[in-house]
C-alpha positions in Angstrom: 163.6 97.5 103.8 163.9 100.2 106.1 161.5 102.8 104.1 159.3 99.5 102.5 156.0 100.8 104.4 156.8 104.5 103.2 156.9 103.4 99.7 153.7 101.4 100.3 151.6 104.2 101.7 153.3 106.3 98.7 152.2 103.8 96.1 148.7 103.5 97.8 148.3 107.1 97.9 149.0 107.6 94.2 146.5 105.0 93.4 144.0 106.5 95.0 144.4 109.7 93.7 145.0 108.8 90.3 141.8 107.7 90.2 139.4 109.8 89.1 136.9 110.3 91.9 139.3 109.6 94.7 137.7 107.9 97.7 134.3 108.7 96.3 133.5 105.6 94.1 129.4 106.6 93.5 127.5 109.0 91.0 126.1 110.9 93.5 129.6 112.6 94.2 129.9 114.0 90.9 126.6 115.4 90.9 126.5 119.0 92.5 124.9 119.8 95.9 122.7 122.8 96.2 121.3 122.6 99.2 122.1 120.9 101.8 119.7 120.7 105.5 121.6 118.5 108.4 122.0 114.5 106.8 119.7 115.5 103.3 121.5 117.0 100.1 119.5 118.6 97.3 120.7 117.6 94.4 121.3 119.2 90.6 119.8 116.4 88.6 117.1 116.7 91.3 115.9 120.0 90.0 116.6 119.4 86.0 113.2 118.3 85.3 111.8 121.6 86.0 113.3 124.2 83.8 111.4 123.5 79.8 112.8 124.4 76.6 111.9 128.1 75.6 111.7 129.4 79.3 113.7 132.7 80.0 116.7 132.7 82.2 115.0 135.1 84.9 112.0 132.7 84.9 114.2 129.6 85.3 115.9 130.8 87.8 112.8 132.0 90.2 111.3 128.6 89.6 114.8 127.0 90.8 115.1 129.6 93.8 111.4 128.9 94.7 111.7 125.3 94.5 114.9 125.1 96.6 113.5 127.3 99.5 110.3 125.3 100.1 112.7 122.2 100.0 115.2 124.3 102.3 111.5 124.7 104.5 110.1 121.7 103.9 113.2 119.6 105.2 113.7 121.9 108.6 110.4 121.4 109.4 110.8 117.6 109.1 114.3 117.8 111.0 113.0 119.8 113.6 109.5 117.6 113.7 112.3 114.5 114.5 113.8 116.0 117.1 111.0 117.0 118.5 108.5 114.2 118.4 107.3 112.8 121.4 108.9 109.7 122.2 105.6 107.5 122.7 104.2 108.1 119.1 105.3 104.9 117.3 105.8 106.3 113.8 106.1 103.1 112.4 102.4 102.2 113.0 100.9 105.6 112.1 102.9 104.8 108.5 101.0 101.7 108.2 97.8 102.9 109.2 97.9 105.6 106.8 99.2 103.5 103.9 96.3 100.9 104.6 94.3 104.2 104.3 95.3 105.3 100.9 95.6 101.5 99.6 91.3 101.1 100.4 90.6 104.9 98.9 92.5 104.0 95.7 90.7 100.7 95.9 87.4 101.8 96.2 87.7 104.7 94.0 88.9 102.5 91.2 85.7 100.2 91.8 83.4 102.5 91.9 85.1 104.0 88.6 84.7 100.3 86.9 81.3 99.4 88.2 79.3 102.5 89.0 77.2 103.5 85.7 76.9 107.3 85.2 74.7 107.2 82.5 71.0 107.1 83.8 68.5 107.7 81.1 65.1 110.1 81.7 62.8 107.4 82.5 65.9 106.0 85.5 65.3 109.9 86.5 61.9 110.0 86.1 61.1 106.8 88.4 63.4 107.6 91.0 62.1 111.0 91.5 58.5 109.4 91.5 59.4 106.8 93.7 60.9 109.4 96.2 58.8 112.8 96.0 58.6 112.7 99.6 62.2 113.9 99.9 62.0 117.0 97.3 59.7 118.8 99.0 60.8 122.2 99.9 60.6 123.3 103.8 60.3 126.8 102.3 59.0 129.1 99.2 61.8 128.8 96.7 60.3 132.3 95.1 58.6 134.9 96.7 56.7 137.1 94.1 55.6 140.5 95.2 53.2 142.0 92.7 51.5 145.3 92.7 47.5 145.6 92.4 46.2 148.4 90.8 42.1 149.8 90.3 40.6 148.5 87.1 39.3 152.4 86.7 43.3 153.6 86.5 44.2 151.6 83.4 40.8 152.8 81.5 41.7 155.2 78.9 38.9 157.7 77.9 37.8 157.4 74.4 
């Protein structure tokens, strides 16, 4: 009875080590870290997608190296951009703002795509252009010709 709790925390100990990820009981921990900027880990599986069949090992590995220093850059910038943000700037309404933003473009981009018609025949063309030849006229010469005039007495030829 005396050394029950020792046993306990033995027995608990070499349960938890016989298992095989210890403590760690998600994927993510088996999956290597290559980078790693203040709370944000890059990832291995993060950069399989961009090496493709056939691509030499030098290659491969400067696309790798560039793609982990602009993410090295890229998430320094945003760390330091949180620290340093001004404390009246509420974030959570620019988000929404934007978003809204990009929801409309999208929107009206896609209805334009489905209900404008590109395909105007000659005689559309030809009626607009009559109906508005007050707006294509030019402010200035489009082509300036400079032409040299020469006595009808030099281009004789004796006979």
């Amino acid at each position: 009875m005396k050394y029950l709790p020792f046993y306990i925390l033995l027995i608990f100990v070499f349960c938890m080590t016989a298992c095989k990820d210890g403590f760690y009981f998600n994927k993510k921990a088996k999956d290597p870290i290559l980078a790693s900027v203040g709370e944000r880990n890059l990832f291995k599986s993060q950069v399989d997608g961009l090496i493709h069949d056939g691509t030499s090992p030098t290659d491969s590995a400067a696309i790798v190296d560039g793609f982990v220093q602009n993410w090295i850059r890229e998430n320094l910038m945003i760390t330091e951009a949180e620290s340093n943000v001004a404390a009246d700037i509420n974030l959570n309404k620019l988000i929404d703002d934007y978003r809204s933003s990009l929801l409309v473009y999208n929107y009206e981009n896609k209805l334009i795509d489905k209900k404008l018609d590109t395909l105007l025949t000659y005689a559309e063309k030809k009626a607009y252009y009559d109906a508005n030849k007050n707006q294509y006229v030019l402010s200035h010469p489009v082509l300036n010709v400079s032409s040299p005039k020469f006595p009808l007495k030099s281009w004789a030829y004796p006979l």
